[in-house]
C-alpha positions in Angstrom: -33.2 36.9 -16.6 -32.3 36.1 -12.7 -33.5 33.5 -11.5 -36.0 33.8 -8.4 -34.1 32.8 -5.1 -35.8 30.3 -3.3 -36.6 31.3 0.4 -36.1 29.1 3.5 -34.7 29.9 7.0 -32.6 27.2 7.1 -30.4 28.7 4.3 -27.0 30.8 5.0 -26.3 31.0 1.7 -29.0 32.1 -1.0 -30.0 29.3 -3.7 -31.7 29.8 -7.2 -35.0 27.7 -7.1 -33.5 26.3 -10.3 -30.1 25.2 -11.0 -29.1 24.1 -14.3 -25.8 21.7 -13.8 -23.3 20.3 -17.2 -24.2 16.6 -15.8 -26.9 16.5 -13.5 -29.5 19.0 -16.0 -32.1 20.5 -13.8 -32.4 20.8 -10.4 -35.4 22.0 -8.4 -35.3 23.4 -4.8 -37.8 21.3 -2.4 -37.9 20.8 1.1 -40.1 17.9 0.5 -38.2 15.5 2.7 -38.1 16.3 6.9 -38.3 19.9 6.2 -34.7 20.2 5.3 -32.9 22.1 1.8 -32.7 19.9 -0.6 -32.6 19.8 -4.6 -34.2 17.3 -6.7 -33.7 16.3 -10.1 -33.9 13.3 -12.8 -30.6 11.6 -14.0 -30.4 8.6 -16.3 -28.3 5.4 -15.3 -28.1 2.7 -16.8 -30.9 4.0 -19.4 -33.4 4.1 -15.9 -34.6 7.7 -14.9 -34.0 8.1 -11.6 -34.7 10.9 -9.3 -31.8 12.3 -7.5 -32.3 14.4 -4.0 -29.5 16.2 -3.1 -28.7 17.7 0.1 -26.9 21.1 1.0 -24.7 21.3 3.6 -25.2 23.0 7.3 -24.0 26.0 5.7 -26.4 25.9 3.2 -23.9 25.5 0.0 -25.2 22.6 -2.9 -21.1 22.4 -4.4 -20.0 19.5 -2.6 -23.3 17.7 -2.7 -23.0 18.4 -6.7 -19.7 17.3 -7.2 -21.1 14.2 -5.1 -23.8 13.2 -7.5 -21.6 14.1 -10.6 -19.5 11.3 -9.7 -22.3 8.8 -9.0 -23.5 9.7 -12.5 -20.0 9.7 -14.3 -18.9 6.4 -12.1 -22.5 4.5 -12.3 -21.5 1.4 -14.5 -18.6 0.6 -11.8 -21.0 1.6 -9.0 -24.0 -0.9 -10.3 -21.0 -3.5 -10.4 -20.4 -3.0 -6.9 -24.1 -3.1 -5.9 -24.6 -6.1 -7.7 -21.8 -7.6 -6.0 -22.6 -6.8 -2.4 -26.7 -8.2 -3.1 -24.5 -10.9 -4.1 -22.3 -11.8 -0.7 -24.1 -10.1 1.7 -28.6 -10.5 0.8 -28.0 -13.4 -1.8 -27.0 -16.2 0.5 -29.6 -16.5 2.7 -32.3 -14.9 0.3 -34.1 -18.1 -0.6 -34.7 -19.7 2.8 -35.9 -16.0 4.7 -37.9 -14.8 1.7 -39.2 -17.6 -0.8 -39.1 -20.6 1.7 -40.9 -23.5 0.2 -41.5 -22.1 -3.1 -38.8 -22.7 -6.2 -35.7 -20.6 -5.2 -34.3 -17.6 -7.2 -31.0 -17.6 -8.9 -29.3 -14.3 -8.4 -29.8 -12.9 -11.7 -33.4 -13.2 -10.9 -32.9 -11.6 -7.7 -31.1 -8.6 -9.3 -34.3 -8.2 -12.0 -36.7 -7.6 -9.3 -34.6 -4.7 -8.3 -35.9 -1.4 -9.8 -33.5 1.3 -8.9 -35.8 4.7 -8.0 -34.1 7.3 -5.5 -30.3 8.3 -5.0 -29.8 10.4 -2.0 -26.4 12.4 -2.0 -24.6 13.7 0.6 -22.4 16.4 1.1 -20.1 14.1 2.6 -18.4 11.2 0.5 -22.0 9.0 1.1 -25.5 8.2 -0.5 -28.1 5.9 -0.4 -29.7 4.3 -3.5 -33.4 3.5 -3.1 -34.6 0.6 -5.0 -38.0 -0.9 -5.5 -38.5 -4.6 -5.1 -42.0 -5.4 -6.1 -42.5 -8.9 -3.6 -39.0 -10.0 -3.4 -38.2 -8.8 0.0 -42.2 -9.7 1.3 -43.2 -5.9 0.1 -40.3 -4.1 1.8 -37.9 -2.2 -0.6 -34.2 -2.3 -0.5 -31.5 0.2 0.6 -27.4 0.4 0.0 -25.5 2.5 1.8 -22.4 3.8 -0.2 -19.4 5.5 1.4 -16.1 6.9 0.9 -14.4 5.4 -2.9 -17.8 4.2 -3.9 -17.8 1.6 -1.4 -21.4 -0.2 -0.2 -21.1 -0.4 3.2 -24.7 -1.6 4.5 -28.1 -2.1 3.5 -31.5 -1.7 5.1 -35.0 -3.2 3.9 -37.6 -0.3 4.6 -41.6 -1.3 4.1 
């Protein structure tokens, strides 16, 4: 039985409300975020379910933002390495004195526990931003990475 096309204006190119993918399982149509086509699914990496948003293009096509996430999901173990990594040169260093000053400091693997990976956003272009809950390791604020072209993290922000 067809699936029921999902209708928005913003769409040049007509999307099933449901898309069922080999890697990413089901995806929903939602424009839950700024008004703007998006799909929205559940993945598992590294045995954590995380909800994956994906984003069409401005022609309205899911395929490159697919392919996108595939590789996030297929790549994760080397991808968490690389987070890990970049906490490590570029929040690490200067954690204890901006965020726990006069209390006992945090080794890095403690750091890295509070971190409770929640939201991947994908892009059609080679980008996406992981979303990760901190409980009160960054003062209530959560934590951002930024990943570019060849899984690179290129930039964090600390939204709250």
């Amino acid at each position: 039985m067809p699936q029921k096309k999902a209708s928005n204006t913003k769409r040049t190119t007509p999307l099933a409300d449901v898309i069922n993918d080999r890697v990413l399982g089901k995806l929903v149509f939602s424009t839950a975020l700024d008004q703007t086509v998006e799909f929205q699914g559940k993945v598992k990496l590294s045995g954590r379910t995380v909800t994956m948003d994906l984003y069409t293009d401005a022609e309205g096509k899911l395929g490159p933002c697919i392919l996108r996430a595939r590789r996030i999901v297929e790549n994760f173990p080397a991808i968490e390495i690389k987070m890990q990594n970049y906490i490590a040169k570029k929040i690490f260093p200067s954690y204890n004195e901006t965020f726990r000053p006069g209390k006992k400091p945090f080794a890095l693997d403690q750091l890295l526990s509070k971190l409770k990976l929640r939201f991947v956003t994908t892009h059609p272009e080679p980008r996406a931003t992981f979303w990760f809950e901190a409980g009160n390791a960054f003062a209530g604020h959560g934590l951002q990475l930024f990943m570019a072209e060849r899984n690179r993290i290129v930039d964090h922000d600390m939204p709250g």
